[in-house]
C-alpha positions in Angstrom: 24.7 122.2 91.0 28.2 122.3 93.1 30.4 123.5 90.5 34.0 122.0 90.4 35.8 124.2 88.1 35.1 127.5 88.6 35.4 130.2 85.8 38.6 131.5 86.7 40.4 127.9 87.2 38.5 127.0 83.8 40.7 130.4 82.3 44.0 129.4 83.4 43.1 125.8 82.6 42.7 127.2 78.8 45.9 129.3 79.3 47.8 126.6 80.3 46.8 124.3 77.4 46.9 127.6 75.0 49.7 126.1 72.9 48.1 122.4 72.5 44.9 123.3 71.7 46.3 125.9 68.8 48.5 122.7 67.7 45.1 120.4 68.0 43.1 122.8 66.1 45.7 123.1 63.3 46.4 119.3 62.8 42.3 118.2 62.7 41.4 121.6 60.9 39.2 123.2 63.7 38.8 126.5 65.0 40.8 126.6 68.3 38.5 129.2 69.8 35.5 126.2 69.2 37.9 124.0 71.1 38.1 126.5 73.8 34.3 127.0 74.0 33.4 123.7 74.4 36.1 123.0 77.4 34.9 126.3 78.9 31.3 125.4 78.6 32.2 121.7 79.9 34.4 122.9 82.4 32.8 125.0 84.2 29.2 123.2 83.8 31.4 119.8 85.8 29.6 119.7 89.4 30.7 117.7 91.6 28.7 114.5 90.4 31.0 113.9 87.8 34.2 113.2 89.5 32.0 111.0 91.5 30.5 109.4 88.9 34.3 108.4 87.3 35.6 107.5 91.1 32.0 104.4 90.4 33.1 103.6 86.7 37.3 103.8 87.6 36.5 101.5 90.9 33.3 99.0 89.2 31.5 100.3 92.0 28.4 100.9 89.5 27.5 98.8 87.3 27.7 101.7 84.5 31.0 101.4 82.4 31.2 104.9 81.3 31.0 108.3 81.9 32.0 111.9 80.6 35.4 112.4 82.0 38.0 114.9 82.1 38.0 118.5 80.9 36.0 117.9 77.6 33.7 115.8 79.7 33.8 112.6 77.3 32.6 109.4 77.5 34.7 106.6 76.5 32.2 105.1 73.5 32.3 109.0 72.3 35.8 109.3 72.3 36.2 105.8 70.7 33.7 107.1 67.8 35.8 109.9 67.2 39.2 108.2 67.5 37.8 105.6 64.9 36.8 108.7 62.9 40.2 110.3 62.9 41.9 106.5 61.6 39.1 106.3 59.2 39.8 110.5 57.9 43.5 109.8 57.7 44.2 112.4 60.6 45.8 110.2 63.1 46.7 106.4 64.2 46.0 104.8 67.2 50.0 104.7 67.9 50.0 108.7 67.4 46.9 109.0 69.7 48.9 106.4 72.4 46.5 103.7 72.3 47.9 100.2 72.2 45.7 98.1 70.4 46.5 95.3 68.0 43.1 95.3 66.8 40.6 98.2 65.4 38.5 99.2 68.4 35.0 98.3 68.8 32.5 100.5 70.4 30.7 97.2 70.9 33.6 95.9 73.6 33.6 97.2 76.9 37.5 96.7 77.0 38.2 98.9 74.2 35.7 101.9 75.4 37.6 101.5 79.0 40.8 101.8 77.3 39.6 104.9 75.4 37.8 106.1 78.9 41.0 105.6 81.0 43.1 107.6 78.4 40.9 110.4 78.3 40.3 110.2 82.2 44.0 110.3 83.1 45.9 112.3 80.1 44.4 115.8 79.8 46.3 116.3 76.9 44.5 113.3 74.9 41.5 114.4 76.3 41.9 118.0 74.5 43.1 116.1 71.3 39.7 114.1 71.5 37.6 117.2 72.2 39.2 118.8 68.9 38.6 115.6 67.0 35.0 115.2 68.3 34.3 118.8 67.1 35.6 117.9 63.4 33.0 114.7 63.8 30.2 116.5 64.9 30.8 119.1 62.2 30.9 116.5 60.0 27.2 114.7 61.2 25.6 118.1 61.6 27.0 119.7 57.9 28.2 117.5 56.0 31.6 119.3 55.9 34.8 120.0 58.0 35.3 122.9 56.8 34.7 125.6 59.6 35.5 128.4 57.6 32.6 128.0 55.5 30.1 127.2 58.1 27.6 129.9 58.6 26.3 131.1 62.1 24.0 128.5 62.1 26.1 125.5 61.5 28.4 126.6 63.3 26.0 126.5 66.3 24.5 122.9 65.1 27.6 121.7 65.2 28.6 123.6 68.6 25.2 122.0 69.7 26.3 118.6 68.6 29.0 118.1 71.1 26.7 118.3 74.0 23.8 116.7 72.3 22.4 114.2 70.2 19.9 116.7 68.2 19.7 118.3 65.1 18.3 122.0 66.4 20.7 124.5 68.4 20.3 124.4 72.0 21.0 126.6 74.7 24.2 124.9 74.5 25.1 125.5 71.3 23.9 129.7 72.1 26.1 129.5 74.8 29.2 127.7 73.3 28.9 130.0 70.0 29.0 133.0 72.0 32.4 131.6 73.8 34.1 130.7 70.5 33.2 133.9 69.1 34.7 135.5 72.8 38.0 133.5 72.2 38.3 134.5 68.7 38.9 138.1 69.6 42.9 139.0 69.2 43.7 139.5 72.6 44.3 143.3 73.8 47.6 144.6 73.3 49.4 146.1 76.1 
């Protein structure tokens, strides 16, 4: 793997975004150190077939019409599922999320996944709002609930798990991305 985003660049990435993913995480009700984890673990897992594999979809010179973009590494039918599932929850519009559409999108029509897949490609900050939103779904396949708080380790981890993978065991993954979240929910040292 050549690694695109190293560790360091995946920090400030996170540092810079510190203040959206806190606002993310408090409007669709999910931990922003989970948030964190899973764009640390996606992040710094990007090598450097991915931005080629987005330069083929973005160009139509592959006859794929979707890939995982962007720092959450998303595909467009995945963030179209989860932007359906924040309308559907009451959490957000497709006006609020800046899609214009005059119609409910359809993960069944390649326009309205390329719409979704452009967005998340090109606005980093929609693509963060997606990740947090995508958490609260995967939450919701894996428990049942939304309500991280209540989660133990173990859901927590399934639902960690879920972001990266369509399974209902933990995975590496999930070990990984728990051990993050619980890394970035640690106050930070006082000076």
């Amino acid at each position: 793997m050549i690694g695109v985003i190293s560790q360091e660049r995946a920090m400030e990435i996170l540092a810079k975004y510190s203040g959206w993913i806190e606002e993310v995480g408090r409007r669709y009700q999910v931990p922003p150190a989970a948030v964190k984890a899973v764009l640390y673990k996606e992040m710094t897992q990007t090598d450097l077939m991915d931005p080629l594999a987005d330069l083929a979809v973005w160009t139509g010179l592959t006859s794929r019409k979707d890939s995982s973009t962007g720092y959450g590494q998303i595909f467009g039918r995945t963030g179209l599922l989860a932007v359906n599932y924040a309308l559907d929850q009451g959490l957000a519009s497709y006006a609020s999320l800046g899609l214009e559409t005059d119609h409910r999108l359809s993960v069944d029509d390649p326009e309205d996944i390329r719409l979704v897949w452009n967005r998340l490609r090109s606005d980093e900050g929609f693509n963060i709002e997606v990740c947090a939103i995508n958490l609260r779904l995967c939450a919701q396949e894996m428990t049942g609930r939304t309500d991280f708080a209540s989660f133990s380790e173990e859901e927590t981890r399934l639902t960690l798990t879920r972001y990266n993978a369509n399974v209902r065991h933990v995975t590496a993954y999930g070990e990984d991305a728990f051990r993050l979240m619980q890394m970035f929910s640690e106050p930070a040292p006082s000076v």
